[in-house]
C-alpha positions in Angstrom: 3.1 19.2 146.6 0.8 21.9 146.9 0.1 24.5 144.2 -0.1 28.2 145.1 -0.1 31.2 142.8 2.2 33.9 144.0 0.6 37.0 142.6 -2.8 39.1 143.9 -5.9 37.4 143.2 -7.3 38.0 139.6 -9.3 40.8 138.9 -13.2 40.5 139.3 -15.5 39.6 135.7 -16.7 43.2 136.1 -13.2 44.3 136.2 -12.0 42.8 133.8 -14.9 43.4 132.0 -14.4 47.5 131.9 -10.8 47.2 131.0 -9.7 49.7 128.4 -6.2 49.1 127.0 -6.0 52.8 126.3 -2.7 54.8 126.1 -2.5 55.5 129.5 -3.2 51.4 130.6 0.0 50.6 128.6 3.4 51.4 130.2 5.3 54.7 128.8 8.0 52.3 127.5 6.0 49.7 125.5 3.9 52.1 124.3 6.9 53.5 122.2 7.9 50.1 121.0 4.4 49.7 120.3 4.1 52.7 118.2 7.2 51.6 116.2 6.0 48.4 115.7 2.5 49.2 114.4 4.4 51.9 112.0 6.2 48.8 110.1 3.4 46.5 110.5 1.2 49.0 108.3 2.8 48.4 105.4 2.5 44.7 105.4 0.0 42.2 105.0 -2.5 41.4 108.3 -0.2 38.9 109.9 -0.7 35.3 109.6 -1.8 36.3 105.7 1.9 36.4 104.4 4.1 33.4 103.0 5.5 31.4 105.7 9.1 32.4 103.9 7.9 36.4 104.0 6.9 35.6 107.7 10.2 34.3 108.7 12.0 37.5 106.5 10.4 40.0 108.5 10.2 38.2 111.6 14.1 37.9 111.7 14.1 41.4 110.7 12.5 42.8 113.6 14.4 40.4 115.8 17.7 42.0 114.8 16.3 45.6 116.5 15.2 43.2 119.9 18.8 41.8 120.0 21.4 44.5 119.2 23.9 45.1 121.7 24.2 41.2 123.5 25.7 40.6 126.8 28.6 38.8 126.2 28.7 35.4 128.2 32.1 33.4 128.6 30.4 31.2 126.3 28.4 30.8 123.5 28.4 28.2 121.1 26.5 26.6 118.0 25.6 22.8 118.5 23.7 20.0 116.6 21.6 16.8 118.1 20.7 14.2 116.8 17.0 12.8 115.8 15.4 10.6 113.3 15.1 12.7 111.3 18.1 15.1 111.3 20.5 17.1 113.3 19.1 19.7 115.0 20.5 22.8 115.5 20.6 24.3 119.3 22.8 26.9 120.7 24.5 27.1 124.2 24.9 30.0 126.5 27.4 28.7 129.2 27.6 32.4 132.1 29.9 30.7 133.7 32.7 29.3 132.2 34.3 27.4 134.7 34.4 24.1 133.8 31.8 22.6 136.7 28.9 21.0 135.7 26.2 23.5 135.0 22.5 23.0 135.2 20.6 23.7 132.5 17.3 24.9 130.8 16.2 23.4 126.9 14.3 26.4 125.7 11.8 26.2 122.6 11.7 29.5 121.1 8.2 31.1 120.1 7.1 32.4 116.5 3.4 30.4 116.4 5.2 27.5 115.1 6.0 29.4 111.6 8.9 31.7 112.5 12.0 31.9 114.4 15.3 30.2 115.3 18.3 30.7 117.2 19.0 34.2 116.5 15.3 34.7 118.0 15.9 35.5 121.3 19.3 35.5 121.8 19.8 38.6 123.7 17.2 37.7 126.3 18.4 34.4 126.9 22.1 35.6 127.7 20.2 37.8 130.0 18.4 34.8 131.4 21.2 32.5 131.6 23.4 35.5 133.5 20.0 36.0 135.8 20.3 32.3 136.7 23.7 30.7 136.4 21.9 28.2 134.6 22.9 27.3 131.2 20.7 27.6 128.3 20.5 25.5 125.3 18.2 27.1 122.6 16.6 24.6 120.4 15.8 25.2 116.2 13.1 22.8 115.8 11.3 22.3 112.4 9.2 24.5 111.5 5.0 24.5 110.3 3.5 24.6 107.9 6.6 22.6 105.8 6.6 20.3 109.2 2.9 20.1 110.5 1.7 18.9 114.3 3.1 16.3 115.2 6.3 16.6 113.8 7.8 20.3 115.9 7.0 18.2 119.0 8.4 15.5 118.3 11.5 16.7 117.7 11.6 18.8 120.8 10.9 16.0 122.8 13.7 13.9 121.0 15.7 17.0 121.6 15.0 16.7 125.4 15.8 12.8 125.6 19.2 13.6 123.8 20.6 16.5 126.4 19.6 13.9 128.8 21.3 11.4 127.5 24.7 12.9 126.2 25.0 16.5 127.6 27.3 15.3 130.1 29.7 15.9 127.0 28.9 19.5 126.9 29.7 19.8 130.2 25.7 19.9 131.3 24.3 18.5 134.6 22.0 16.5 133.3 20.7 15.5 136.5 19.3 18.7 136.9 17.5 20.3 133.4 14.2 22.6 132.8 12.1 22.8 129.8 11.0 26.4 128.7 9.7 28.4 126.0 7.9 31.7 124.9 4.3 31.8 123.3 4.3 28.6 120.9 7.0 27.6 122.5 5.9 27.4 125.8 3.5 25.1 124.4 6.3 22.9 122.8 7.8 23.0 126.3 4.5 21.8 128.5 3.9 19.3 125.6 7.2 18.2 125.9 6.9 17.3 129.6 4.1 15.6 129.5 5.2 13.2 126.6 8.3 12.8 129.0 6.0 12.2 132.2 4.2 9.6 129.9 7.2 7.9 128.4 8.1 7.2 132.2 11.1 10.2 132.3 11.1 12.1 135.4 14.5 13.7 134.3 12.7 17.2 134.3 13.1 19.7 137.5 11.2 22.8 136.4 9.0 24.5 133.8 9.7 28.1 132.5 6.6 29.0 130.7 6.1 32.1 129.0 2.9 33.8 127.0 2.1 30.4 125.9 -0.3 29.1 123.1 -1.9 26.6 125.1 -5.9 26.4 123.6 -7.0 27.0 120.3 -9.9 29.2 122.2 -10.9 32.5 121.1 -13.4 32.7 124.0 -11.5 33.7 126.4 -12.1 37.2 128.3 -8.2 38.3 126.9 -9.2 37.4 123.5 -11.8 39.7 123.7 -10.7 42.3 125.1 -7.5 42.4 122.8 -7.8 40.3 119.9 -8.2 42.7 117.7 -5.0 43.2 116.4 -4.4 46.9 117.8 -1.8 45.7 119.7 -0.1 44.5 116.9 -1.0 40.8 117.9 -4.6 39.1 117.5 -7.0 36.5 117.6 -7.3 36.3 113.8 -3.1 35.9 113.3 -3.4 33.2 116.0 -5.9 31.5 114.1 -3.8 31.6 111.1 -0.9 29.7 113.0 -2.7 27.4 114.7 -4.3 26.8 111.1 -0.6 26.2 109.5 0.3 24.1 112.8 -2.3 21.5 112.7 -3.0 21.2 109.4 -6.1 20.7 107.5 -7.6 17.4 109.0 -6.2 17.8 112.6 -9.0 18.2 114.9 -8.8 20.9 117.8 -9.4 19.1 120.8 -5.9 17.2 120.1 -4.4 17.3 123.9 -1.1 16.3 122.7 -1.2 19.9 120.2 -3.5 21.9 123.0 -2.3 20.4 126.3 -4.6 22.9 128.7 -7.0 20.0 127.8 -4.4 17.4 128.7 -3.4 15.2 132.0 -1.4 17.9 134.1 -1.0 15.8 136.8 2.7 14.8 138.1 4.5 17.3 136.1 7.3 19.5 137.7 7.2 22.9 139.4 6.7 25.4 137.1 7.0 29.6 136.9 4.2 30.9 134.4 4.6 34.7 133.1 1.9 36.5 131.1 1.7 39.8 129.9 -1.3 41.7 130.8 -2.5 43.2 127.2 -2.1 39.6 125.6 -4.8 38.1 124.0 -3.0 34.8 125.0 -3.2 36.3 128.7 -6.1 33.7 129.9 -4.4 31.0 128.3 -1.9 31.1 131.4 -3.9 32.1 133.3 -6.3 29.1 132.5 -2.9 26.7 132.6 -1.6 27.9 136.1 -5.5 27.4 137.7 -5.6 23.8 136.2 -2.0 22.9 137.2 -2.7 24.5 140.9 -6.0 22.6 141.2 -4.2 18.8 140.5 -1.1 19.7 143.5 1.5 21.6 141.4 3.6 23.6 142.6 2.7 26.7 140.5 4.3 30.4 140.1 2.5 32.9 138.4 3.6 36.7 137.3 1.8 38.8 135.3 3.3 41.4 134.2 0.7 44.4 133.9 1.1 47.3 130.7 3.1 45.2 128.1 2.2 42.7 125.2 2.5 39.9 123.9 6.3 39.2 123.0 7.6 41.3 125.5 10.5 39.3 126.9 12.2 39.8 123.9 12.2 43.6 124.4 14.9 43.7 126.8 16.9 46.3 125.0 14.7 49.0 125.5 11.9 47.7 128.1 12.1 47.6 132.1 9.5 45.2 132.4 11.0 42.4 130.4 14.5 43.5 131.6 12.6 42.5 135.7 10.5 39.5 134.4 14.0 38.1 133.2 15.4 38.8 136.3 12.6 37.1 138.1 12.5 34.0 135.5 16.1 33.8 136.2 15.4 33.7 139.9 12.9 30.9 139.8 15.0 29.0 137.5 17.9 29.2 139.9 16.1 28.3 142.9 14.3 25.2 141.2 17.8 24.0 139.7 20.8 24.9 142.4 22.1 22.1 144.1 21.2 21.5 147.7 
């Protein structure tokens, strides 16, 4: 199949190289969740520098603010499966209600492998799941640096081979699933597929990647540019995440932990979002050129004026509020039934 890349071409090295995220680059609306943000982020530690406890206490904090007010779906509802190790929580969001098998999407939230659960993104994935009909089954995988690389994956892909297997019973078509995920997440997801693709399990349609982690490289024209941590998120708080990921003896070239470096070849379609003032930004950027250049079939949005996180902003933010309705889009189209 052949790739293509349905956005304008990227801008020029001198372009890019002149970029000023300035006030008036970032749009009106993120640049008041921006302020906000950056007020309660000056009374803590640089992030990445906390405990991974105090981490997970103020991450859940400022996900509360992202998901007041939910959409209310005909049904939502708290689930465990089964892995070596343990039951795994995951939670469902069924739009539809009705009883017909419903295809679905295993999502991997993001948090840089530290933070984060169920609660993490729930607003944005009723959204999503409304968007595209689809159902959505949110995965609380273990969690760095308590559970270091491999472990997280892992269990996502264990996570992946059970809805396969059993989530007929939940009233799934598991004939026709996605993987996707946000920031580390997204990583978890494109890992994920490719363990599948080399375990010989072809039961993944689509790919639904956003902001993701997918090189530890700081060398990258968006690291540059806005790695500094102004914009709340940086290259030195990725570091520290990758850091508490890996562990100490984990080298960095570990395609399996990093898989921009890793076979891309025969994986499904996929829909990549990026937010322009990301420091992650070239990472999919990066990822959709590689997957494009091996025959994928590759859509890629980036969204200009927002950061890093800003799916989960739906509440209060017209660009995540459109890139969930054009995620939902592509995720409908790759899974309906023809």
């Amino acid at each position: 199949m052949l790739g293509r890349c349905l956005m304008p071409a990227f801008p020029a090295e001198a372009a890019l190289s002149r970029f000023q995220y300035e006030t008036d680059r970032i749009d009106p609306e993120m640049q008041v969740i921006l302020d906000r943000m950056l007020t309660r982020m000056a009374g803590r530690p640089p992030m990445g520098t906390d405990s991974p406890v105090t981490m997970r206490e103020r991450f859940a904090e400022d996900a509360r603010l992202w998901n007041a007010d939910p959409p209310a779906l005909p049904r939502v509802e708290d689930l465990t499966v089964r892995t070596s190790d343990r039951d795994v929580p995951v939670r469902l969001y069924d739009p539809r209600g009705d009883g017909k098998p419903l295809p679905a999407m295993i999502y991997y939230h993001g948090g840089g492998w530290i933070v984060g659960d169920l609660d993490s993104n729930d607003r944005a994935l009723r959204l999503l799941a409304i968007e595209s009909s689809c159902g959505i089954v949110s995965v609380d995988y273990c969690l760095a640096p308590e559970h270091s690389f491999p472990a997280p994956l892992d269990e996502c892909v264990q996570v992946a081979q059970a809805v396969r297997q059993h989530g007929s019973a939940w009233g799934l078509d598991v004939e026709l699933l996605a993987l996707g995920g946000d920031s580390a997440g997204a990583n978890l997801a494109l890992a994920t597929a490719i363990d599948l693709r080399e375990l010989g399990d072809a039961s993944i349609r689509f790919l639904l990647l956003m902001y993701g982690a997918y090189a530890r490289d700081y060398g990258t024209e968006s690291h540059r540019l806005f790695g500094d941590g102004r914009l709340g998120f940086g290259s030195q708080a990725m570091e520290a995440m990758w850091s508490l990921y890996l562990g100490k003896d984990a080298p960095v070239d570990i395609a399996r932990a990093t898989p921009l470096y890793a076979d891309l070849r025969e994986l499904p379609s996929a829909c990549l979002i990026s937010a322009g003032l990301d420091p992650l930004r070239d990472d999919s950027r990066n990822l959709a050129a590689r997957l494009i250049a091996v025959g994928a079939n590759v859509e890629y949005l980036e969204f200009q004026g927002v950061v890093h996180g800003f799916m989960s902003m739906t509440r209060d933010l017209t660009p995540a509020r459109r890139a969930i309705a054009r995620a939902g889009t592509a995720l409908d189209r790759a899974l309906a039934r023809r």
